[in-house]
mmCIF file of the protein (N, C-alpha, C, O) and its ligand, coordinates in Angstrom:
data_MODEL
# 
_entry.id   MODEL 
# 
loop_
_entity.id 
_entity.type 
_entity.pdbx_number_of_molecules 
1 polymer     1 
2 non-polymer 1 
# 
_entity_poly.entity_id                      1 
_entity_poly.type                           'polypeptide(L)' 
_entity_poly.nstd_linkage                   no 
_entity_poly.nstd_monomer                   no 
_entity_poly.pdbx_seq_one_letter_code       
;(UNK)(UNK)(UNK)(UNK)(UNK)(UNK)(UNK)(UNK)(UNK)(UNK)(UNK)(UNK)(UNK)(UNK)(UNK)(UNK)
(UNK)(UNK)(UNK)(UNK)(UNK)(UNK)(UNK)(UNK)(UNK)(UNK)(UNK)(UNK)(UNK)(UNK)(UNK)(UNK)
(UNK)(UNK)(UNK)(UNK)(UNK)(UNK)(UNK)(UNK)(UNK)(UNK)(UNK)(UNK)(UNK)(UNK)(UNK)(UNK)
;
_entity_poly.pdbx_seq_one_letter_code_can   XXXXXXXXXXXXXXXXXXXXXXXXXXXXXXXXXXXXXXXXXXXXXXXX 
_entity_poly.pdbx_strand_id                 A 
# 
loop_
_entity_poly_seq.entity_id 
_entity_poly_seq.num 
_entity_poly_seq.mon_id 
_entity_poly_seq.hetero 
1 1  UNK n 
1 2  UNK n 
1 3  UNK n 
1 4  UNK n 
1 5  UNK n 
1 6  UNK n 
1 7  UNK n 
1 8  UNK n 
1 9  UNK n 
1 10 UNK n 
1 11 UNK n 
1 12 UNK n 
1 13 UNK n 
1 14 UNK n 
1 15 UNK n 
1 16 UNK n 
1 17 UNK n 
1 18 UNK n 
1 19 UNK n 
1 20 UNK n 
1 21 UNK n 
1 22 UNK n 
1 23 UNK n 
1 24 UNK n 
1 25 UNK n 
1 26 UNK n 
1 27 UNK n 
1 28 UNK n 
1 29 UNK n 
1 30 UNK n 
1 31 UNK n 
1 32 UNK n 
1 33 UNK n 
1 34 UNK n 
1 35 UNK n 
1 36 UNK n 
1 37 UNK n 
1 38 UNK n 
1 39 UNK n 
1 40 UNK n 
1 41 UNK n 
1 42 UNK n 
1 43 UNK n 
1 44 UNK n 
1 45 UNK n 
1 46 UNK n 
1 47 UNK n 
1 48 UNK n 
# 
loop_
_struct_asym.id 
_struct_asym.entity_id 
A 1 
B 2 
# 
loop_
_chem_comp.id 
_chem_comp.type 
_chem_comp.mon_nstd_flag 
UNK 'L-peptide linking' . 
ZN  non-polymer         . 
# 
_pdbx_entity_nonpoly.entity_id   2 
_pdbx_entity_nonpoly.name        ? 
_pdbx_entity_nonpoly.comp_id     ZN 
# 
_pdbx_nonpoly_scheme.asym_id         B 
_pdbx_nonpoly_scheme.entity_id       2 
_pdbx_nonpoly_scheme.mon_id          ZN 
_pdbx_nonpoly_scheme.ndb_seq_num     1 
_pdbx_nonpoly_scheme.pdb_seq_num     101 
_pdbx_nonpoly_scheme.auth_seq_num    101 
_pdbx_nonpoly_scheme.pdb_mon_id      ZN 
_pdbx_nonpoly_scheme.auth_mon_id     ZN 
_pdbx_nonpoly_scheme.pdb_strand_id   A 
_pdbx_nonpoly_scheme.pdb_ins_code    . 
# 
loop_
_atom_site.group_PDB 
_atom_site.id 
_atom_site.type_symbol 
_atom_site.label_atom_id 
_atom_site.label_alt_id 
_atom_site.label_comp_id 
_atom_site.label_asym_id 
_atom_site.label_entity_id 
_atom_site.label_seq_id 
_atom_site.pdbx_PDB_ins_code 
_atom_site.Cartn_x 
_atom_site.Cartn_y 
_atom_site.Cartn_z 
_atom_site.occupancy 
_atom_site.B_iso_or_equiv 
_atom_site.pdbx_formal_charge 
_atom_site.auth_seq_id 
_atom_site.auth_comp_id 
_atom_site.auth_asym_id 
_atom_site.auth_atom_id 
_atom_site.pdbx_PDB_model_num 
ATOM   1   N  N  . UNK A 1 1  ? -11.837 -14.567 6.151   1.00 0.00 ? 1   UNK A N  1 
ATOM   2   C  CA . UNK A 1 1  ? -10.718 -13.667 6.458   1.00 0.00 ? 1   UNK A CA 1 
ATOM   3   C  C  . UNK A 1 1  ? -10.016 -13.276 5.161   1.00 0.00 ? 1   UNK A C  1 
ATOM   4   O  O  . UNK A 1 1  ? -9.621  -14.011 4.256   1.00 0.00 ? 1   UNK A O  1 
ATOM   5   N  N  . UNK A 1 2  ? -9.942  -11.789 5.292   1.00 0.00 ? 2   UNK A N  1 
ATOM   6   C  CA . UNK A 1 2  ? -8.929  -11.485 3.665   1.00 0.00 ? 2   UNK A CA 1 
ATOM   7   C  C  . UNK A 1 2  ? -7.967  -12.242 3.663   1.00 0.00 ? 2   UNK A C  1 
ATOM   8   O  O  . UNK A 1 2  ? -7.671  -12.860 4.686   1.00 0.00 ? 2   UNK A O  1 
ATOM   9   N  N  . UNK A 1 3  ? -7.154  -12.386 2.339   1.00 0.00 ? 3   UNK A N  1 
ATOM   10  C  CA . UNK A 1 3  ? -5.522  -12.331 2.639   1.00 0.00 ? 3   UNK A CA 1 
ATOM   11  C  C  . UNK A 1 3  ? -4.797  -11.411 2.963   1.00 0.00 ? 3   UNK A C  1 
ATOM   12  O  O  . UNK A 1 3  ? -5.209  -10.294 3.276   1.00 0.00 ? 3   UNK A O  1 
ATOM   13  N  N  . UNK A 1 4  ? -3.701  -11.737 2.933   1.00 0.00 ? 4   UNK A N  1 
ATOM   14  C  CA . UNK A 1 4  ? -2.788  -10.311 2.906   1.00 0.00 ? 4   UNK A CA 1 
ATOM   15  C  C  . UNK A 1 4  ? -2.577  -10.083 1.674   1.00 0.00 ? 4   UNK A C  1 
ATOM   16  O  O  . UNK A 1 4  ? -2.743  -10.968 0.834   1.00 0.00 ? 4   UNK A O  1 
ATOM   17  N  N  . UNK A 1 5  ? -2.145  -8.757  1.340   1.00 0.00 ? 5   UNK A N  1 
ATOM   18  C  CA . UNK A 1 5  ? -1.669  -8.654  0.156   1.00 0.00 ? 5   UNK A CA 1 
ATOM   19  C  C  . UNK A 1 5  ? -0.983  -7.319  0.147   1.00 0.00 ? 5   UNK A C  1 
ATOM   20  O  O  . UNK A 1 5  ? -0.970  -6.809  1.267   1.00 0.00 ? 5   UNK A O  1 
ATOM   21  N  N  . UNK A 1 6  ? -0.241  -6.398  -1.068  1.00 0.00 ? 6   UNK A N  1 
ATOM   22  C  CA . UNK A 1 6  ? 0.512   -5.556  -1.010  1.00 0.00 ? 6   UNK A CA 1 
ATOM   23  C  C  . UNK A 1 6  ? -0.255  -3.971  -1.596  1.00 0.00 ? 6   UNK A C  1 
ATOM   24  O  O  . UNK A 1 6  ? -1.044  -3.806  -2.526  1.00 0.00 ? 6   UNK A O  1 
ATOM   25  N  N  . UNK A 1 7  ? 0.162   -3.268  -0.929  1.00 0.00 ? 7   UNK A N  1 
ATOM   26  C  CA . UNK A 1 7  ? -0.616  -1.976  -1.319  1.00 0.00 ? 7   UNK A CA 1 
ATOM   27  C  C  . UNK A 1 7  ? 0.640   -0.896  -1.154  1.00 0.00 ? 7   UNK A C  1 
ATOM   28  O  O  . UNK A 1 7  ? 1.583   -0.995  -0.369  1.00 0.00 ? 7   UNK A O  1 
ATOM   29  N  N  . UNK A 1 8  ? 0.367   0.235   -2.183  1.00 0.00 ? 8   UNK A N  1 
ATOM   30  C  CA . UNK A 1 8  ? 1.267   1.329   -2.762  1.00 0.00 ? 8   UNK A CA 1 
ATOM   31  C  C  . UNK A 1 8  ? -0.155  2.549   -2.352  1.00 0.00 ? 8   UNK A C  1 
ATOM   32  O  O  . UNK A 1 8  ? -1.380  2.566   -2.466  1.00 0.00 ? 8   UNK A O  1 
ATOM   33  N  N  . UNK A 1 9  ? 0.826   3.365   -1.886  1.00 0.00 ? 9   UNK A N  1 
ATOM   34  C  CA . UNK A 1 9  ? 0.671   4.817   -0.962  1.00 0.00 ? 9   UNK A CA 1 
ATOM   35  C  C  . UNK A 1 9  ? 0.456   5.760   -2.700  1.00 0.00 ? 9   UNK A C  1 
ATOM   36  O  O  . UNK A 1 9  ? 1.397   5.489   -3.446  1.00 0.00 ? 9   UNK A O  1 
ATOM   37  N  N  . UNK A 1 10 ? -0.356  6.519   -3.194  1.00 0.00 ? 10  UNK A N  1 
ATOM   38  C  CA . UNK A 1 10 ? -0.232  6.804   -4.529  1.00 0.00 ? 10  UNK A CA 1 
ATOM   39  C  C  . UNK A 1 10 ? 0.415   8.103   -3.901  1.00 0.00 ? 10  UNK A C  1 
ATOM   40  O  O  . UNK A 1 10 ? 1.211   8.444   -4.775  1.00 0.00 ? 10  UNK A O  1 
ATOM   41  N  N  . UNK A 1 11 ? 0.499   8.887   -3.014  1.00 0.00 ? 11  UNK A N  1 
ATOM   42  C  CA . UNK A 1 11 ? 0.865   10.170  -2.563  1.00 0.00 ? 11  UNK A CA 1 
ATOM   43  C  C  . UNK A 1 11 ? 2.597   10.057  -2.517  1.00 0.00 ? 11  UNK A C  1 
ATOM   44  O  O  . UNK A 1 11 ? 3.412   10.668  -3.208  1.00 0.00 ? 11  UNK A O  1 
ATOM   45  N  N  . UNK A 1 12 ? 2.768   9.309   -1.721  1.00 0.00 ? 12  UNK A N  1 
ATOM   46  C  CA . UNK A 1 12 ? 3.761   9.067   -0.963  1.00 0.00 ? 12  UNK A CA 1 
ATOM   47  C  C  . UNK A 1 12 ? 4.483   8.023   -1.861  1.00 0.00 ? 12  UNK A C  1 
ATOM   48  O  O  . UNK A 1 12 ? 5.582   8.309   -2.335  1.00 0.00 ? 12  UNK A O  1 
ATOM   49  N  N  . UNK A 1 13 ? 4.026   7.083   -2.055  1.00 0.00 ? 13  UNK A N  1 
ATOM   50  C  CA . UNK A 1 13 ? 5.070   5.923   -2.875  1.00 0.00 ? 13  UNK A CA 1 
ATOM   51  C  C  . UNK A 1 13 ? 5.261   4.830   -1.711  1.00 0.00 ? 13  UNK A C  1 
ATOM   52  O  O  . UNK A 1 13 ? 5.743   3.737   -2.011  1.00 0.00 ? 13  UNK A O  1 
ATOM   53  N  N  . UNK A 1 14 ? 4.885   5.114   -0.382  1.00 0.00 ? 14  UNK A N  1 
ATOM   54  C  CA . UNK A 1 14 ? 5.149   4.074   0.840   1.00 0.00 ? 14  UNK A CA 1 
ATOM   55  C  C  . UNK A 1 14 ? 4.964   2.504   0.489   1.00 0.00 ? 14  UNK A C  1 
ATOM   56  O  O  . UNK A 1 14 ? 4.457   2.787   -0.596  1.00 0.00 ? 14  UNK A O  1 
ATOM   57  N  N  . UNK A 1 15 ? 4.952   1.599   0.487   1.00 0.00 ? 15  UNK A N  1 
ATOM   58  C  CA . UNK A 1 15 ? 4.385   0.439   0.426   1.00 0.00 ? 15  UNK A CA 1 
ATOM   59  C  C  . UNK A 1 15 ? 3.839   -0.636  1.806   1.00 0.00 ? 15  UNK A C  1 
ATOM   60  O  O  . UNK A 1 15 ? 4.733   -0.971  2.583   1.00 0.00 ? 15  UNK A O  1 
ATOM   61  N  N  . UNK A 1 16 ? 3.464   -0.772  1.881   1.00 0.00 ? 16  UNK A N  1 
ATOM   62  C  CA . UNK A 1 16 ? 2.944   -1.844  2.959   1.00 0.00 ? 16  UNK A CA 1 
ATOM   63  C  C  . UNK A 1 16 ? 2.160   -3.371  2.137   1.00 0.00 ? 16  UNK A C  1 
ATOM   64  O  O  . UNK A 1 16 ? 1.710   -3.652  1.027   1.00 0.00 ? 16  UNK A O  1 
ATOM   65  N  N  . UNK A 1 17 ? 2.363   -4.092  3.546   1.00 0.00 ? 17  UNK A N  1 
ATOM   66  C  CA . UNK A 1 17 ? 1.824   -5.448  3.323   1.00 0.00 ? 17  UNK A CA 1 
ATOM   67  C  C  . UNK A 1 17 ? 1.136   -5.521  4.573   1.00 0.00 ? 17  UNK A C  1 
ATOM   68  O  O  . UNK A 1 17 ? 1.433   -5.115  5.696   1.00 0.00 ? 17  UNK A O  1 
ATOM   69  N  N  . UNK A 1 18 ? -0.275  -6.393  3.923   1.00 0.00 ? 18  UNK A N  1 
ATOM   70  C  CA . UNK A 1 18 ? -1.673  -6.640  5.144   1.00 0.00 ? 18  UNK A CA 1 
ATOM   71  C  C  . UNK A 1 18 ? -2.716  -6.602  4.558   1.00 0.00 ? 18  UNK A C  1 
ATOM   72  O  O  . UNK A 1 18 ? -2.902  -6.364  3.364   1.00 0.00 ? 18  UNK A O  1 
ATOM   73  N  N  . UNK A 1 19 ? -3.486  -6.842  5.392   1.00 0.00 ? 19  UNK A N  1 
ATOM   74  C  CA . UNK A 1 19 ? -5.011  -7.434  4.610   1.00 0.00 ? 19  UNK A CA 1 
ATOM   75  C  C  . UNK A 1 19 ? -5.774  -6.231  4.090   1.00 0.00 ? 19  UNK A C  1 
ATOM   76  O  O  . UNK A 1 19 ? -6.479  -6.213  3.081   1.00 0.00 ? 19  UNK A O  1 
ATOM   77  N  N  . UNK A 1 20 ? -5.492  -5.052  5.072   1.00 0.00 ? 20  UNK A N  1 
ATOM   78  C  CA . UNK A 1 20 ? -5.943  -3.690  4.716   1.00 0.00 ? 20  UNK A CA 1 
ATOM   79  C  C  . UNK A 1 20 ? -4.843  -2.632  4.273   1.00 0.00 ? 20  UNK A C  1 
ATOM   80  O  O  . UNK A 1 20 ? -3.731  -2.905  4.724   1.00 0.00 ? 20  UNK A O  1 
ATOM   81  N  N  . UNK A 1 21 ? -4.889  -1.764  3.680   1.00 0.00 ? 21  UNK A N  1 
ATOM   82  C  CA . UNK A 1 21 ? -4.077  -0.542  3.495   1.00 0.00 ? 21  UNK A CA 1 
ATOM   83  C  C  . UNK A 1 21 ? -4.057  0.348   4.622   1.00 0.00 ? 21  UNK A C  1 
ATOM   84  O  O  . UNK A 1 21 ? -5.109  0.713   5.147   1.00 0.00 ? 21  UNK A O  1 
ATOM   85  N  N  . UNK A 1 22 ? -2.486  0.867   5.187   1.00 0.00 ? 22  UNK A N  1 
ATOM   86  C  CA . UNK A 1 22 ? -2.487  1.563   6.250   1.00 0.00 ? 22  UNK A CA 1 
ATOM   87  C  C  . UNK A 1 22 ? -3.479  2.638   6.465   1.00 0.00 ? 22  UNK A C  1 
ATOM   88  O  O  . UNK A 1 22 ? -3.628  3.342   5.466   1.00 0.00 ? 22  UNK A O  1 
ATOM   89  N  N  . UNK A 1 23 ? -4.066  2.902   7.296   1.00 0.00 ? 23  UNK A N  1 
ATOM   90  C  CA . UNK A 1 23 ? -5.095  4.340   7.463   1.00 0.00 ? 23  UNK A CA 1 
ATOM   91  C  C  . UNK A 1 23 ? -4.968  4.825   8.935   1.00 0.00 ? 23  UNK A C  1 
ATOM   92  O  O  . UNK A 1 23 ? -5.478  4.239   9.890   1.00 0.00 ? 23  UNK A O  1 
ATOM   93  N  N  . UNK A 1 24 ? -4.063  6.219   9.026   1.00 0.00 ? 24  UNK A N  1 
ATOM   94  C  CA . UNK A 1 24 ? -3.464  6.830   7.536   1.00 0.00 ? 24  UNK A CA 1 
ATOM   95  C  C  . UNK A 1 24 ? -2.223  6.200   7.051   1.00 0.00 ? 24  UNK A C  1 
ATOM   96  O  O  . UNK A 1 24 ? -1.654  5.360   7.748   1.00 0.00 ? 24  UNK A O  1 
ATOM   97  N  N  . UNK A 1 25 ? -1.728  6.583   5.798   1.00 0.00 ? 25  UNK A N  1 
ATOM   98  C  CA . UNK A 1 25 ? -0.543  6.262   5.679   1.00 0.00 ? 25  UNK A CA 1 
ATOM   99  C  C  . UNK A 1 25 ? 0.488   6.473   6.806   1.00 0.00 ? 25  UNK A C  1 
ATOM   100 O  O  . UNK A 1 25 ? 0.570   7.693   6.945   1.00 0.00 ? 25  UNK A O  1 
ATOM   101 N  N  . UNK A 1 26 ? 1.303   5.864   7.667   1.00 0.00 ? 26  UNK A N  1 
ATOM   102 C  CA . UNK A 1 26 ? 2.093   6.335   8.723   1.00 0.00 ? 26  UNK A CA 1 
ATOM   103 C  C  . UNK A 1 26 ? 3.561   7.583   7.821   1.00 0.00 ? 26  UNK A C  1 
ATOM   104 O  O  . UNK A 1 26 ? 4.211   8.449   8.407   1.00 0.00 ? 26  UNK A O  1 
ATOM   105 N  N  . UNK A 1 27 ? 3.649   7.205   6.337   1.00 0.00 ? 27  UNK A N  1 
ATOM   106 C  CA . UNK A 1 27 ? 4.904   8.223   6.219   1.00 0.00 ? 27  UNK A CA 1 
ATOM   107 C  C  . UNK A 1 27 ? 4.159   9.178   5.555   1.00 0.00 ? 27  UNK A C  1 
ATOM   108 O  O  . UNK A 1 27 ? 4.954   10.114  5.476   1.00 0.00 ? 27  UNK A O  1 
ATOM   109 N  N  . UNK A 1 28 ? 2.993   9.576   4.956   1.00 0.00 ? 28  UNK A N  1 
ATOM   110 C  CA . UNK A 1 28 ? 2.454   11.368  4.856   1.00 0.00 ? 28  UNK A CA 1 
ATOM   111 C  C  . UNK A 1 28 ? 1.089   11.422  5.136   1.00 0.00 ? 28  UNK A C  1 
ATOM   112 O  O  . UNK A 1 28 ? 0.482   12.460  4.876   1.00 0.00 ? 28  UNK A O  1 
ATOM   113 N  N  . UNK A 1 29 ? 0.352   10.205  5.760   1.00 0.00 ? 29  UNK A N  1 
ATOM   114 C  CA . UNK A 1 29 ? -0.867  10.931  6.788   1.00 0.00 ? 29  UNK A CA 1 
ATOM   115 C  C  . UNK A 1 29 ? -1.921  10.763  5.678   1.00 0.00 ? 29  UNK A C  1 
ATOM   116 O  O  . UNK A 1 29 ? -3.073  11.170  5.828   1.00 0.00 ? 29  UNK A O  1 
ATOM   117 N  N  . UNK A 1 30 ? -1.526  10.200  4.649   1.00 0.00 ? 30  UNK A N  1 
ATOM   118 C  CA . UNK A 1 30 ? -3.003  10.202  3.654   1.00 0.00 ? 30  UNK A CA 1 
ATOM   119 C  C  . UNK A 1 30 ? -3.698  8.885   4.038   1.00 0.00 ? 30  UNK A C  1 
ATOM   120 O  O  . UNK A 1 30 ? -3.180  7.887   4.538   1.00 0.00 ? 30  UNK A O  1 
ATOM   121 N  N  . UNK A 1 31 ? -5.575  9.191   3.540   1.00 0.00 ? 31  UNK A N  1 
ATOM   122 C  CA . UNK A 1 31 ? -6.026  8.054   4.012   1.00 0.00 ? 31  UNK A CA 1 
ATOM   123 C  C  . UNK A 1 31 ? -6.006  7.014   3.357   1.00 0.00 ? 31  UNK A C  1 
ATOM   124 O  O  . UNK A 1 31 ? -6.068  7.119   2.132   1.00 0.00 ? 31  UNK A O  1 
ATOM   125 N  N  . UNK A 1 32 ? -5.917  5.743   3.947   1.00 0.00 ? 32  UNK A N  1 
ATOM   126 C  CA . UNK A 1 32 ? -6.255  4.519   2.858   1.00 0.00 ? 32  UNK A CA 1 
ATOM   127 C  C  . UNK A 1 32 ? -6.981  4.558   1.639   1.00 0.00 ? 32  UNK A C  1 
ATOM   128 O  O  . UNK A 1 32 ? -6.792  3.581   0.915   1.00 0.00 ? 32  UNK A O  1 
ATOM   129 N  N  . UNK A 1 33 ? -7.814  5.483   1.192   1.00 0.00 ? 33  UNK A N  1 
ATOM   130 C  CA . UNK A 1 33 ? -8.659  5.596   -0.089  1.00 0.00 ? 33  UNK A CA 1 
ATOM   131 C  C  . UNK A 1 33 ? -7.632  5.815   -1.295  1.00 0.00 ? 33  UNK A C  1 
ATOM   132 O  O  . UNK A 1 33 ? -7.891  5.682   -2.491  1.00 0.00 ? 33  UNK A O  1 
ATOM   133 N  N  . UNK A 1 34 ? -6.250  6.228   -0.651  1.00 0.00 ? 34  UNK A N  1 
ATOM   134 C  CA . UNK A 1 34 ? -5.319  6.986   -1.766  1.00 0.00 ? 34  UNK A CA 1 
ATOM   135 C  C  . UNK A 1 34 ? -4.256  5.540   -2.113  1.00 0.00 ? 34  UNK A C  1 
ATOM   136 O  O  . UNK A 1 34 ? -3.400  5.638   -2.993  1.00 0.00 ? 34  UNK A O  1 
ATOM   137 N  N  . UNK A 1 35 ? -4.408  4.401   -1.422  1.00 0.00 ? 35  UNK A N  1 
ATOM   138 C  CA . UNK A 1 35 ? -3.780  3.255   -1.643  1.00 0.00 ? 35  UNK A CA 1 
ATOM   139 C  C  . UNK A 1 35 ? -4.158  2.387   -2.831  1.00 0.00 ? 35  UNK A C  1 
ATOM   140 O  O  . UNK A 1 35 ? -5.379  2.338   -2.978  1.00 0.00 ? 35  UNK A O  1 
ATOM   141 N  N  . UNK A 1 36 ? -3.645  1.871   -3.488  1.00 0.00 ? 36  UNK A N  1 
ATOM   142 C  CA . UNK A 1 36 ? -3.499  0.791   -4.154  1.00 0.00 ? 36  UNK A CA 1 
ATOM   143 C  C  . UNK A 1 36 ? -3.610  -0.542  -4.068  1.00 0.00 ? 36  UNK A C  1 
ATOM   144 O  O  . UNK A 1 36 ? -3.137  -0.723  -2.946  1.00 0.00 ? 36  UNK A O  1 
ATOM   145 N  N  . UNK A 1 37 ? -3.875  -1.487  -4.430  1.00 0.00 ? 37  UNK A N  1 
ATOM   146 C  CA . UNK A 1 37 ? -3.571  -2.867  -4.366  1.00 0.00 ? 37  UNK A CA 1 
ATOM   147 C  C  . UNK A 1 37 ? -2.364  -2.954  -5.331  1.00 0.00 ? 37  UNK A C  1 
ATOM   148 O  O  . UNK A 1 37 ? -2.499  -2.344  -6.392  1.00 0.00 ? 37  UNK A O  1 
ATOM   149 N  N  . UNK A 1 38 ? -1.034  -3.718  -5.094  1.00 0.00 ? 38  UNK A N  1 
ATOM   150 C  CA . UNK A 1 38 ? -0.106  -3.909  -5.696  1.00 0.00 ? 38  UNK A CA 1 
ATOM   151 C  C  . UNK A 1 38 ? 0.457   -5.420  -6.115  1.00 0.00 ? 38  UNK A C  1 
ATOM   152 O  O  . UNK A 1 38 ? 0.380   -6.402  -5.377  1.00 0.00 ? 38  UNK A O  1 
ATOM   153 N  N  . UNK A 1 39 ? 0.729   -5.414  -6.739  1.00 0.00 ? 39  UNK A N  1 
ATOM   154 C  CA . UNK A 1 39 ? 1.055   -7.160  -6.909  1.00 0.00 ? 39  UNK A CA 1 
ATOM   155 C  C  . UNK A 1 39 ? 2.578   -7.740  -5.881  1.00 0.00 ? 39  UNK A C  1 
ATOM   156 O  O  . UNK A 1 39 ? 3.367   -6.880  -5.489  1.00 0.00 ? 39  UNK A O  1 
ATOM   157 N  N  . UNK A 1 40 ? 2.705   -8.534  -5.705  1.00 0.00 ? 40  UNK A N  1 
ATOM   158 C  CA . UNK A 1 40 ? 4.029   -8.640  -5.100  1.00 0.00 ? 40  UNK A CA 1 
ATOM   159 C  C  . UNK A 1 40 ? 5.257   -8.182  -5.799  1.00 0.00 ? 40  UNK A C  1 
ATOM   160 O  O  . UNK A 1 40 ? 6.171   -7.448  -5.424  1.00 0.00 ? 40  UNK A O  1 
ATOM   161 N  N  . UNK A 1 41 ? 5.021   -8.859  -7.003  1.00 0.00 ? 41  UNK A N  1 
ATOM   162 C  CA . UNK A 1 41 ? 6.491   -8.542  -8.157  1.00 0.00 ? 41  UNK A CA 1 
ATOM   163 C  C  . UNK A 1 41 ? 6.401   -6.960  -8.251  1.00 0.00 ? 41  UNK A C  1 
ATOM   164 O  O  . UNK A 1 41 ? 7.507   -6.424  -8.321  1.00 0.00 ? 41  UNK A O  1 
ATOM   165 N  N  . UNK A 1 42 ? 5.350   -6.137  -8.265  1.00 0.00 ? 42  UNK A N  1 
ATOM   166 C  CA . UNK A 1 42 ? 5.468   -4.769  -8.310  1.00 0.00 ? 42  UNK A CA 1 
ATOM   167 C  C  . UNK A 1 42 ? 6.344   -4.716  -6.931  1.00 0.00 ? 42  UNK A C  1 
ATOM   168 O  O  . UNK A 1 42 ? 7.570   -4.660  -7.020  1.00 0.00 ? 42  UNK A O  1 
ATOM   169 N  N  . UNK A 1 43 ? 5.802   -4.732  -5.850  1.00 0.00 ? 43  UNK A N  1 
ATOM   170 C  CA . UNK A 1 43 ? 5.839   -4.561  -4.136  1.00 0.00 ? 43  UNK A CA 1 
ATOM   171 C  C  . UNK A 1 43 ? 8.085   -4.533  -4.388  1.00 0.00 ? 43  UNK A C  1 
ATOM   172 O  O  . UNK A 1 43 ? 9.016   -3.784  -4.093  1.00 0.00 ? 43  UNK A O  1 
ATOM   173 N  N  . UNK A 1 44 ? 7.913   -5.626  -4.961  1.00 0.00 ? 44  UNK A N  1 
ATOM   174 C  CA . UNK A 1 44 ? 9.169   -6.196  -5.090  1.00 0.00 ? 44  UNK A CA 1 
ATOM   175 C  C  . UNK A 1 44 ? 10.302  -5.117  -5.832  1.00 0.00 ? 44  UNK A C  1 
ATOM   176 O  O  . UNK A 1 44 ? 11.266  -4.597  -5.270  1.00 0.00 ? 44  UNK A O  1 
ATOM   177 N  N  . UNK A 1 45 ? 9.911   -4.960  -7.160  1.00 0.00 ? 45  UNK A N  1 
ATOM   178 C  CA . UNK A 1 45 ? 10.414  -3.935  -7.959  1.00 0.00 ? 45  UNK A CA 1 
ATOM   179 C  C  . UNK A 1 45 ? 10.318  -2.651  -7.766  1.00 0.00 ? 45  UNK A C  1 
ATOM   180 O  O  . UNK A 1 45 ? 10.876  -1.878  -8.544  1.00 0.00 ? 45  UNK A O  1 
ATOM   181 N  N  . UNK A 1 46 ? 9.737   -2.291  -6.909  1.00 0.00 ? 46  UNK A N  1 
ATOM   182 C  CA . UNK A 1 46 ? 9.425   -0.518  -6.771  1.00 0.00 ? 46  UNK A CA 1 
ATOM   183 C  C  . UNK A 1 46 ? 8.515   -0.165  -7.217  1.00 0.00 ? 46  UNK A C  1 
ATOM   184 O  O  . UNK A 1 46 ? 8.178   0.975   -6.897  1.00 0.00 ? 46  UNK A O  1 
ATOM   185 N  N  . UNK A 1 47 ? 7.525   -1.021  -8.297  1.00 0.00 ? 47  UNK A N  1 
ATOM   186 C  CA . UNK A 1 47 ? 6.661   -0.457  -9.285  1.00 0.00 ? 47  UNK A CA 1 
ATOM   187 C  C  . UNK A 1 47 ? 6.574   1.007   -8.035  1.00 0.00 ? 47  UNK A C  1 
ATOM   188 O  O  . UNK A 1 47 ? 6.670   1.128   -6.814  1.00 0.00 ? 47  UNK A O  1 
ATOM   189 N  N  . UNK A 1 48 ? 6.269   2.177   -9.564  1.00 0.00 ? 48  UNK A N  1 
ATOM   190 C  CA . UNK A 1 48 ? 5.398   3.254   -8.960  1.00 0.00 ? 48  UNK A CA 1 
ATOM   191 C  C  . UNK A 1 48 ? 4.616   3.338   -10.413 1.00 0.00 ? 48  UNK A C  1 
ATOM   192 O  O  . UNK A 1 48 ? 3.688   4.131   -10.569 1.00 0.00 ? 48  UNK A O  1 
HETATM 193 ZN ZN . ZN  B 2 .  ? 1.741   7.934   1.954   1.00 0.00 2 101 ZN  A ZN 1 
# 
């Protein structure tokens, strides 16, 4: 089983947490391919 972990929306800036990246993004509809893996301390800070 994955972990969870944090992923950044590159379109949108959205962030989510889960084993997968939202698909689609629920706030502008892009697909998971446009996501990121993010670290927590980013997740945390806003990184964009
Ligand atoms: Zn998005």
């Amino acid at each position: 089983m994955k972990p969870k972990t944090f992923w950044r929306c590159t379109v949108c800036g959205d962030k989510h947490y889960g084993a997968n990246p939202a698909n689609p993004c629920p706030t502008c509809g892009a697909p998971s391919s446009k996501a990121v893996e993010i670290t927590k301390k980013q997740f945390l800070e806003g990184f964009i």
